[in-house]
Chimera marker file (.cmm) of the C-alpha trace (Angstrom):
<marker_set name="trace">
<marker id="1" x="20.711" y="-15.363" z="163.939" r="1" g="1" b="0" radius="0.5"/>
<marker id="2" x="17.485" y="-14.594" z="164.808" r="1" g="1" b="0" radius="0.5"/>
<marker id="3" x="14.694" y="-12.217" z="162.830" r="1" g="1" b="0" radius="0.5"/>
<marker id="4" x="11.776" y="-11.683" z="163.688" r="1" g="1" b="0" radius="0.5"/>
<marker id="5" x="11.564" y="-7.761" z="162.901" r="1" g="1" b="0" radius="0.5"/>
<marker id="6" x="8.747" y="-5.979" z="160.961" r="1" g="1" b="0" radius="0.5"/>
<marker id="7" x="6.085" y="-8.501" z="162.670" r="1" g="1" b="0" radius="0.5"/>
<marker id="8" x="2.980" y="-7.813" z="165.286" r="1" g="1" b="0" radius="0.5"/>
<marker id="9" x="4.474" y="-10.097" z="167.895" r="1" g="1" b="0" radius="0.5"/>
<marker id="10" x="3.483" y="-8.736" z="171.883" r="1" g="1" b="0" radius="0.5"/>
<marker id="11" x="4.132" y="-9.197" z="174.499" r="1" g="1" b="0" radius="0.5"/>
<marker id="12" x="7.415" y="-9.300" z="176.410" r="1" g="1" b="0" radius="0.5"/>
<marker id="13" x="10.820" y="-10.787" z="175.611" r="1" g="1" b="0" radius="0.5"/>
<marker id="14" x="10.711" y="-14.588" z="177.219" r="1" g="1" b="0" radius="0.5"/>
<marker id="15" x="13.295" y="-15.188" z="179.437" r="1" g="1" b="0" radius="0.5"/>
<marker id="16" x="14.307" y="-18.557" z="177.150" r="1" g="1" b="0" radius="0.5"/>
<marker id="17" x="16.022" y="-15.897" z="174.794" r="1" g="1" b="0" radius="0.5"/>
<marker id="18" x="18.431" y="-14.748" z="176.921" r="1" g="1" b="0" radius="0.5"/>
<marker id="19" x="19.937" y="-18.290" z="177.102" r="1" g="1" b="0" radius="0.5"/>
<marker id="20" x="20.546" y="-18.593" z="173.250" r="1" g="1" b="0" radius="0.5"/>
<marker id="21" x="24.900" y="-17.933" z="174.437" r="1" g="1" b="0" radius="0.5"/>
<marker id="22" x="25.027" y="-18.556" z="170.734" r="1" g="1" b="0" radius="0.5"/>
<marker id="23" x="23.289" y="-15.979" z="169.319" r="1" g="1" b="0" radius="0.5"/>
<marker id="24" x="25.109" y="-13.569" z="166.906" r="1" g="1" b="0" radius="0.5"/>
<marker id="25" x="22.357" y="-11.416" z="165.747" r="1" g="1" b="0" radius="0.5"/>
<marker id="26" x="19.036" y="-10.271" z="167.204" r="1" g="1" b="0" radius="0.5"/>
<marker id="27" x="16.358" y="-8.687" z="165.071" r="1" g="1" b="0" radius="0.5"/>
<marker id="28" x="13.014" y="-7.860" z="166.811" r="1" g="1" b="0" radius="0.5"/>
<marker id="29" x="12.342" y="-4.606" z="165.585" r="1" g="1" b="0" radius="0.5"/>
<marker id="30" x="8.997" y="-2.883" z="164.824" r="1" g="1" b="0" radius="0.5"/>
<marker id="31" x="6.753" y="-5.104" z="166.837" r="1" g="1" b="0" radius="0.5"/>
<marker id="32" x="4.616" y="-4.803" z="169.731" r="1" g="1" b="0" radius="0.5"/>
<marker id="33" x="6.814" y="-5.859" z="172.243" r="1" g="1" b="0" radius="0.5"/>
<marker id="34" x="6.797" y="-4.168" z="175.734" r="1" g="1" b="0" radius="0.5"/>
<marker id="35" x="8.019" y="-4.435" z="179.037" r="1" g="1" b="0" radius="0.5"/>
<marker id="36" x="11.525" y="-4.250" z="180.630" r="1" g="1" b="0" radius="0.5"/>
<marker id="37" x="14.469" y="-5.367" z="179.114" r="1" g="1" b="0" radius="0.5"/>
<marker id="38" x="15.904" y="-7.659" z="181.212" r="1" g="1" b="0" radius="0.5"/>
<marker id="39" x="19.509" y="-7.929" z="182.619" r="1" g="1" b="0" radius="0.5"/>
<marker id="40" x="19.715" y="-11.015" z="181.589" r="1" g="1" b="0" radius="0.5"/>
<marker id="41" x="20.957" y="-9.578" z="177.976" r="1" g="1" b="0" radius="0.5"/>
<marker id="42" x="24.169" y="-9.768" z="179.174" r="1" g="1" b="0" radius="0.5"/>
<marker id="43" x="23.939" y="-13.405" z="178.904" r="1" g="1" b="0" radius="0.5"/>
<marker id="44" x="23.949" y="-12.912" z="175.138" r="1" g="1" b="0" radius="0.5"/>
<marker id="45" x="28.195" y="-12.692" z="174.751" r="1" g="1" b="0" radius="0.5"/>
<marker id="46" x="28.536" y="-13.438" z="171.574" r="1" g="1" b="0" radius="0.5"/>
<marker id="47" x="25.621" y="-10.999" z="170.595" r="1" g="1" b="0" radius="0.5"/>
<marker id="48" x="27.053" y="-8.626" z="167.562" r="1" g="1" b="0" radius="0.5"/>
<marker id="49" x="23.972" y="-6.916" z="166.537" r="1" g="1" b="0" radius="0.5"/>
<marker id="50" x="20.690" y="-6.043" z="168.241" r="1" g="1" b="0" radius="0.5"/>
<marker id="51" x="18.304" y="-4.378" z="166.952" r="1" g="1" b="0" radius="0.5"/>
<marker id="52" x="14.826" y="-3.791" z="169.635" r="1" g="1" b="0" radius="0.5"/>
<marker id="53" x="13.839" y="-0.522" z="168.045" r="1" g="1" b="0" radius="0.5"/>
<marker id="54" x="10.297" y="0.384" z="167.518" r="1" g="1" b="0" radius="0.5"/>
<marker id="55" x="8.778" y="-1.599" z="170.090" r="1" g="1" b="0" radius="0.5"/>
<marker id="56" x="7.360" y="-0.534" z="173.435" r="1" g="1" b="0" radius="0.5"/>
<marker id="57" x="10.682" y="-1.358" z="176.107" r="1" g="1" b="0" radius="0.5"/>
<marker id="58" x="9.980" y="0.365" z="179.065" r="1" g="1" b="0" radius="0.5"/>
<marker id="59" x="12.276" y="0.816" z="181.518" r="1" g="1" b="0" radius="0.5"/>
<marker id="60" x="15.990" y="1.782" z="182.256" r="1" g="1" b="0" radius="0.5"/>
<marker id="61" x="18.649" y="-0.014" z="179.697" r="1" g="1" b="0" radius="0.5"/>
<marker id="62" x="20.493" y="-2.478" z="182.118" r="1" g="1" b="0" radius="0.5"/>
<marker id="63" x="23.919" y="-1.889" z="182.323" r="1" g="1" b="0" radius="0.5"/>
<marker id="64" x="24.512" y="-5.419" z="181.483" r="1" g="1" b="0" radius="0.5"/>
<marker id="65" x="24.029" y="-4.649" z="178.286" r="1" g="1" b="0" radius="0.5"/>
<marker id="66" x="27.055" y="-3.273" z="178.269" r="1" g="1" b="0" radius="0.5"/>
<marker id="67" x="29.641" y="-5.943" z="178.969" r="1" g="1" b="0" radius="0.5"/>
<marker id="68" x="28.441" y="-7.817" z="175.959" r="1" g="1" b="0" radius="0.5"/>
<marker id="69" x="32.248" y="-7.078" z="174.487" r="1" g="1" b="0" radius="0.5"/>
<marker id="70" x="31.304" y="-8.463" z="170.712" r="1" g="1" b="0" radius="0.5"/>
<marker id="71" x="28.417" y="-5.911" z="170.682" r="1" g="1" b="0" radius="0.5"/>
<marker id="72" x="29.134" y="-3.687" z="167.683" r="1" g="1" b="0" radius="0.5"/>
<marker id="73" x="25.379" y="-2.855" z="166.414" r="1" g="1" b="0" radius="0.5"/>
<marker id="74" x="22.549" y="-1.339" z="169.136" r="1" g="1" b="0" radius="0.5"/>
<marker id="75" x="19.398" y="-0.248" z="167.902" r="1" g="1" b="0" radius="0.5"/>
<marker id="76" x="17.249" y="0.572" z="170.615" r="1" g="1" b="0" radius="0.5"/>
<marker id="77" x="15.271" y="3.866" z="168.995" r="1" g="1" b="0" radius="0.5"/>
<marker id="78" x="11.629" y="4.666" z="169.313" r="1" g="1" b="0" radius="0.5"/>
<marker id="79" x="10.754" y="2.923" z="172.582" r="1" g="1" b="0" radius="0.5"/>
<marker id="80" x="9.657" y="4.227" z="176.492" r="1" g="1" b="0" radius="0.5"/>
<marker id="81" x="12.953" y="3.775" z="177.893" r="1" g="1" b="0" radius="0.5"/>
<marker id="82" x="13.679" y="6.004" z="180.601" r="1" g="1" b="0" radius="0.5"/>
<marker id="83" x="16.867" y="7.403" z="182.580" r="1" g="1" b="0" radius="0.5"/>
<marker id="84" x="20.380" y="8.456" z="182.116" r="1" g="1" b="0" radius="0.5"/>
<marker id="85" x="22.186" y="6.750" z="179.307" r="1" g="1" b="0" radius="0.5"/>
<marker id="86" x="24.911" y="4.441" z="181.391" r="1" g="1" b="0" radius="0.5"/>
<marker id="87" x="28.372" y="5.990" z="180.919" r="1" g="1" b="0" radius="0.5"/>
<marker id="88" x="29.414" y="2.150" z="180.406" r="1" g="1" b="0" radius="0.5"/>
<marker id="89" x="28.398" y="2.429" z="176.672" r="1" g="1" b="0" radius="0.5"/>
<marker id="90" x="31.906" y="3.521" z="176.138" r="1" g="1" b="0" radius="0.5"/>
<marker id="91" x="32.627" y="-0.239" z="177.030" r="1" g="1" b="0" radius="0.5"/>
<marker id="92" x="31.487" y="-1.124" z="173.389" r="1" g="1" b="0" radius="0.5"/>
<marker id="93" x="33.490" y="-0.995" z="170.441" r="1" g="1" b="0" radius="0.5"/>
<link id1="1" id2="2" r="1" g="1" b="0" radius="0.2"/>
<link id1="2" id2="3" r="1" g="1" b="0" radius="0.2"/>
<link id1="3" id2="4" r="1" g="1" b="0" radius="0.2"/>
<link id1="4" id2="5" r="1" g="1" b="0" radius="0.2"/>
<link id1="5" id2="6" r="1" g="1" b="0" radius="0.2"/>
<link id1="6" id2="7" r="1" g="1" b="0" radius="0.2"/>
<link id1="7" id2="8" r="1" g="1" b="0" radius="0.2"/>
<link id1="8" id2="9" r="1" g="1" b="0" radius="0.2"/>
<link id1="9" id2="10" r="1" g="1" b="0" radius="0.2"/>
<link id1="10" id2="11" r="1" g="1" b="0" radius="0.2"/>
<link id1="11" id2="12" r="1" g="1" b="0" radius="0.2"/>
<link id1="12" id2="13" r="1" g="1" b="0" radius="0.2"/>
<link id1="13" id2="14" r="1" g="1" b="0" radius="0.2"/>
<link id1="14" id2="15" r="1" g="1" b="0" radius="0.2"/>
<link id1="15" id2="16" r="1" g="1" b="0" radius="0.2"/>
<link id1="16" id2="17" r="1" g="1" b="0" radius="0.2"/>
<link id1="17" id2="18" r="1" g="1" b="0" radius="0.2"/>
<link id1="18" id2="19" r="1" g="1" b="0" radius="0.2"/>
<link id1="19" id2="20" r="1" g="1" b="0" radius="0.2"/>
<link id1="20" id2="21" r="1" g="1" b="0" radius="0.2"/>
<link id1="21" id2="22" r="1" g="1" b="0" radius="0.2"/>
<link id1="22" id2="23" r="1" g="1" b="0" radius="0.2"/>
<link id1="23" id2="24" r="1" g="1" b="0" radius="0.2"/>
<link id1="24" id2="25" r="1" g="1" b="0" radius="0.2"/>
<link id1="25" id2="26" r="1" g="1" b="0" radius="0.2"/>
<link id1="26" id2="27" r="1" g="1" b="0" radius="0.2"/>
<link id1="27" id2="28" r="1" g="1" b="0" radius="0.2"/>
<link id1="28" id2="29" r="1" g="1" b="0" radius="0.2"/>
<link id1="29" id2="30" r="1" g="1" b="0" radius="0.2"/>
<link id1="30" id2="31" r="1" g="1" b="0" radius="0.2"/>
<link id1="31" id2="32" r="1" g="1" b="0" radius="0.2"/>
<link id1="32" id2="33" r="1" g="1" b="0" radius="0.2"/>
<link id1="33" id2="34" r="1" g="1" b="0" radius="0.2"/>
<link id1="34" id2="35" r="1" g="1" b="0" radius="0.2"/>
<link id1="35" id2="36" r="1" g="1" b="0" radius="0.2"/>
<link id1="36" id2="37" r="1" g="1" b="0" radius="0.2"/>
<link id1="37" id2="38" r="1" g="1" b="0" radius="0.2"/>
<link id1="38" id2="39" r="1" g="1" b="0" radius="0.2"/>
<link id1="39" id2="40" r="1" g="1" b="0" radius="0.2"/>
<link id1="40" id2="41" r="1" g="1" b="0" radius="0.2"/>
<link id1="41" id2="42" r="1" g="1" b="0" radius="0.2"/>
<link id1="42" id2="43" r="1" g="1" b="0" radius="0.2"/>
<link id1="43" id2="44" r="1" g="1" b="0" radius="0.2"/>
<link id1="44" id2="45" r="1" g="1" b="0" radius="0.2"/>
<link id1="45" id2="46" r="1" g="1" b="0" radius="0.2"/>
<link id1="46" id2="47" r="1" g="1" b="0" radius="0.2"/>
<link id1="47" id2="48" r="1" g="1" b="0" radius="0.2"/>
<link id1="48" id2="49" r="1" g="1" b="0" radius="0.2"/>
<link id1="49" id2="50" r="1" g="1" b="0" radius="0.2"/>
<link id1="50" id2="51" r="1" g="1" b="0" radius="0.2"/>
<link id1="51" id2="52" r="1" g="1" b="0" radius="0.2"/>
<link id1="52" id2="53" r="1" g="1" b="0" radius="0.2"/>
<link id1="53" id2="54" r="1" g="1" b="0" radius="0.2"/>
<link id1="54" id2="55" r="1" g="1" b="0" radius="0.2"/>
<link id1="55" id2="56" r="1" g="1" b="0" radius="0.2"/>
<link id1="56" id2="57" r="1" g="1" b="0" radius="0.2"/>
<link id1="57" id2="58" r="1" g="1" b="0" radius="0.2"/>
<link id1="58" id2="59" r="1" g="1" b="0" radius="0.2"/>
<link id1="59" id2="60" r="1" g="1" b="0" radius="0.2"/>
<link id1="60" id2="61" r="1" g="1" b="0" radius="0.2"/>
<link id1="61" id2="62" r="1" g="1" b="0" radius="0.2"/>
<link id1="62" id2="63" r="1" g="1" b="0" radius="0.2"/>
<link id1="63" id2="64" r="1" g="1" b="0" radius="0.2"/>
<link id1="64" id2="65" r="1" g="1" b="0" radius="0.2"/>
<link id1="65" id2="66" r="1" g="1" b="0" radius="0.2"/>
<link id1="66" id2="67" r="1" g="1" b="0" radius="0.2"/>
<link id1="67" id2="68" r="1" g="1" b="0" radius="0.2"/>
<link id1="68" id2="69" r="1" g="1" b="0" radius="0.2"/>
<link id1="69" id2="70" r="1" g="1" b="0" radius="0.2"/>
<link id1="70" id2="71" r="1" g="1" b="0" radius="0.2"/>
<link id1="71" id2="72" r="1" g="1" b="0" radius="0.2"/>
<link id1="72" id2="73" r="1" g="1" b="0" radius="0.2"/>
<link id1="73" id2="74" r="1" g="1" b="0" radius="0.2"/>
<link id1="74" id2="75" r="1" g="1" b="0" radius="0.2"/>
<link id1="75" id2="76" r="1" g="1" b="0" radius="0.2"/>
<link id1="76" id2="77" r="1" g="1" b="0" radius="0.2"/>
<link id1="77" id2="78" r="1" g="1" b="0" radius="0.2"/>
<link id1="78" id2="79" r="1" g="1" b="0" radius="0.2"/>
<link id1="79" id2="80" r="1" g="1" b="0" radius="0.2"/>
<link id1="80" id2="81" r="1" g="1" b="0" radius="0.2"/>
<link id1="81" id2="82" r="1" g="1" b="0" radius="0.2"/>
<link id1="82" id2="83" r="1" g="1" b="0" radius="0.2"/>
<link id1="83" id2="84" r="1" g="1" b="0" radius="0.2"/>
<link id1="84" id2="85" r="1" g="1" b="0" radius="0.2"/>
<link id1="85" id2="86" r="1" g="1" b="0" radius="0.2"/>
<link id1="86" id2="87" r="1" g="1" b="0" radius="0.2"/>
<link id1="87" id2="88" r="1" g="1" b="0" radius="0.2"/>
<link id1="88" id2="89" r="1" g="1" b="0" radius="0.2"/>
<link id1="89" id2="90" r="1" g="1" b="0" radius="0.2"/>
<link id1="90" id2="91" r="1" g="1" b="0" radius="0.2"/>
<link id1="91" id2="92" r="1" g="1" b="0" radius="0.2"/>
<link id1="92" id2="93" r="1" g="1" b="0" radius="0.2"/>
</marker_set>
């Protein structure tokens, strides 16, 4: 897994992270990290927990988010994300 929460890391997310297929777990929280979240999240299948909260996302959350079927934890709170909440997030379980 990967942790790298509670840190002053800006910037945006590199798109090298979204090919980690490996990843389980995904802990970036309380940073300075802004920008869009990309769709390429959806690369991240075997993703169980992710945790981007307390950053500053901006954006819509992509919908490819979503298909990630292993997905079990999101934390996405206390960012600028804006838009209606996909009703795919029933996808998860």
């Amino acid at each position: 897994w990967l942790g790298l929460g509670f840190n002053r890391i800006e910037g945006t997310i590199p798109d090298q992270l979204y090919e980690l297929s490996s990843l389980i777990r995904l802990d970036i929280r309380v940073n300075r990290i802004g920008g869009a979240l990309s769709s390429k999240i959806g690369n991240l299948q075997n993703l169980e927990y992710l945790s981007l909260g307390s950053n500053n996302l901006t954006g819509s959350i992509p919908e490819e988010q979503f298909d990630i079927q292993r997905l079990k934890t999101i934390d996405l709170d206390s960012n600028q994300f804006i838009g209606t909440l996909s009703t795919n997030i029933g996808k998860l379980t």
